[in-house]
N, C-alpha and C positions, 0 to 999 in steps of 0.2 A: 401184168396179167392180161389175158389174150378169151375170149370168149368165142368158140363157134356152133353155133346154135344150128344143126341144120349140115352137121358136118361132111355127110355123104362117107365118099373112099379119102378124103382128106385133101381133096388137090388143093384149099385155102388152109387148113391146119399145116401143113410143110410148111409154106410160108413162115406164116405165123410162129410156129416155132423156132424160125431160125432169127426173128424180129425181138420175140419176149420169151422174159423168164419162165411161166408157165403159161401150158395152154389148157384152158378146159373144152374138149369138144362133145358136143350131144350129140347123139345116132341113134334113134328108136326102132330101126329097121335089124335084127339080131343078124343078117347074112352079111347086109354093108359095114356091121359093126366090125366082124371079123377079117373082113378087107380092108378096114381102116387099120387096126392095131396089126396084122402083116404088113401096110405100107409103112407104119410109125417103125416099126422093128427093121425093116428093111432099110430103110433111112436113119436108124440109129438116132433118132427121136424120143427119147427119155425124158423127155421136160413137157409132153401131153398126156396130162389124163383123162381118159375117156368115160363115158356116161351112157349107159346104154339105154337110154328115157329121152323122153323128149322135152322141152320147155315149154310153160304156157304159163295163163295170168295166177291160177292155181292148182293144187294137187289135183289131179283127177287121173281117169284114162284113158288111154287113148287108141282108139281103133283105126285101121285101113278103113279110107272112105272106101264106099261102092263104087265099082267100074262108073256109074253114072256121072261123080263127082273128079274120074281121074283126069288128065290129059292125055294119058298112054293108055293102052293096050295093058289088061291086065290078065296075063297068064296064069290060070290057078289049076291044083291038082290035089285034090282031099285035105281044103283050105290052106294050103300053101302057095307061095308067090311061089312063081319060075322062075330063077333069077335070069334062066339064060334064057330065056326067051323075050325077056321083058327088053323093052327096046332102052328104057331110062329109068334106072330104079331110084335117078335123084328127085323124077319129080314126080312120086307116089305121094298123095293127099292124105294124110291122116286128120281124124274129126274125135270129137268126143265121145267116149264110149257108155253103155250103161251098163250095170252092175250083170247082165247075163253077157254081154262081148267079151271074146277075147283081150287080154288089153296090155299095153303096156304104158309103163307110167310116166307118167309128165309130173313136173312142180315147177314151181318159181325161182328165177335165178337169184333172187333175194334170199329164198332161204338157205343158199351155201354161205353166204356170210361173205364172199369176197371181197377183199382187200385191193386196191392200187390196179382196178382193172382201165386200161389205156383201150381197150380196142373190142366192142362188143360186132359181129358178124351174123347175121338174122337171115336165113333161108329156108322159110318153114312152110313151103308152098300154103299160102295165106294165111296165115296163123300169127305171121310177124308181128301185126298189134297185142295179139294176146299175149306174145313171148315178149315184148318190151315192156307191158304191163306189168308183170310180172316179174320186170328186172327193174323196177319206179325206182327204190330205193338205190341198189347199186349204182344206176344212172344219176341221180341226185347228187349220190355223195363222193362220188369216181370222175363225173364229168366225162366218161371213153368219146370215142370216138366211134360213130355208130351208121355200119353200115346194112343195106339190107334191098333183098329184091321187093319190089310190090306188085302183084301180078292181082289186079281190078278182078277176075270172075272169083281167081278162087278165095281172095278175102272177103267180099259179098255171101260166097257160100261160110264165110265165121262172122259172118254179121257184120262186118266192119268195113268202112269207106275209106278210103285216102283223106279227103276232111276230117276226122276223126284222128286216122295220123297226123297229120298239122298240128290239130288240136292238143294231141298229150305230149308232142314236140315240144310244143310250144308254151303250155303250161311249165316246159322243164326248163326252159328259157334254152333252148336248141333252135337253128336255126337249120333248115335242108333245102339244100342243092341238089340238083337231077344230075348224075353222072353219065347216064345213058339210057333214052328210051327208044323203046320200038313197038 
C-alpha cells in the first residue's frame, strides 16, 4: 500500500500505482480532484482510491489560505479559484479553517486503519509535519518509506520548523537524508 498525500493531477500516484497494490491518494482542491480520477481512468488505474479531503495531525477543516500566505497568484471570481488562470494549482496553501469558512475536510491518516503501507509521499505545501503526525501510528507499525517536500516559509506559517521534523523522525527511530535541495 502506497500513500499520496498532496496528490495534485497524479504525476506521483501513476507511478505509484504501477509499483503497489493499492494506492490511497488525497486531493482537497475538488477541480484537481477531477483531473486526477480522468488521468487515473485514462491510464486504466483501478488500484487508486482517491479522497477528496486532505491530511493533517487531526479531524478539522480546512480552508484556501489568503493570497497573502500563497506562492502564486490567486485568481478568484465570486469565491472561486480560476483554475485557468492560476499559474500552479499544485502549490495552493491550505490552513485551518473555522467553523464560519468554507471547508473541506482533513483527518488523520491513522484513522483509515491501514494495513502493509511500504510508501508514505507528503506534499502538503507546509502542512507535511502536521500530515506525518497524524500518520504516528501507521508509520510506527508499517515502517514505509517516507517521502516529502519541506518548503521552510510555508511550514513556519503551521508553526512547525525542520527541527521539529528531525525530532518526530527521530522519536520514530527514522533516519533522513536530503535527496535534493534548493
Amino acid at each position: 500500500v502506497a500513500v499520496d498525500a498532496g496528490a495534485y493531477i497524479g504525476i506521483h500516484t501513476m507511478t505509484m500505482a504501477r509499483c503497489f497494490r493499492t494506492v490511497h491518494a488525497f486531493e482537497p482542491q475538488t477541480g484537481i480532484l477531477q483531473v486526477l480520477g480522468g488521468n487515473l481512468a485514462l491510464n486504466e488505474r483501478s488500484n487508486v482510491v482517491t479522497h477528496p479531503m486532505a491530511l493533517y495531525d487531526r479531524k478539522t477543516g480546512m480552508k484556501l489560505a489568503s493570497q497573502e500566505r500563497q506562492e502564486v497568484d490567486l485568481p478568484m471570481r465570486n469565491g472561486q479559484i480560476l483554475y485557468r488562470k492560476l499559474s500552479n494549482a499544485a502549490a495552493l496553501t491550505f490552513e485551518v479553517a473555522n467553523e464560519m469558512d468554507s471547508q473541506t475536510a482533513a483527518i488523520p491518516l491513522d484513522e483509515l486503519g491501514l494495513k502493509n503501507v511500504k510508501l508514505i509521499k507528503v506534499d502538503a505545501q507546509g502542512a507535511d509535519l502536521h500530515v506525518l503526525r497524524g500518520a504516528r501510528e501507521t508509520i510506527a507499525s508499517c515502517r514505509p518509506i517516507i517521502l516529502f517536500e519541506w518548503e521552510q516559509d510555508l511550514a513556519a506559517s503551521h508553526g512547525t520548523k525542520l527541527d521539529d521534523l528531525h525530532t518526530f523522525l527521530s522519536e520514530l527511530d527514522y533516519d533522513v537524508a536530503v535527496l535534493h535541495e534548493t
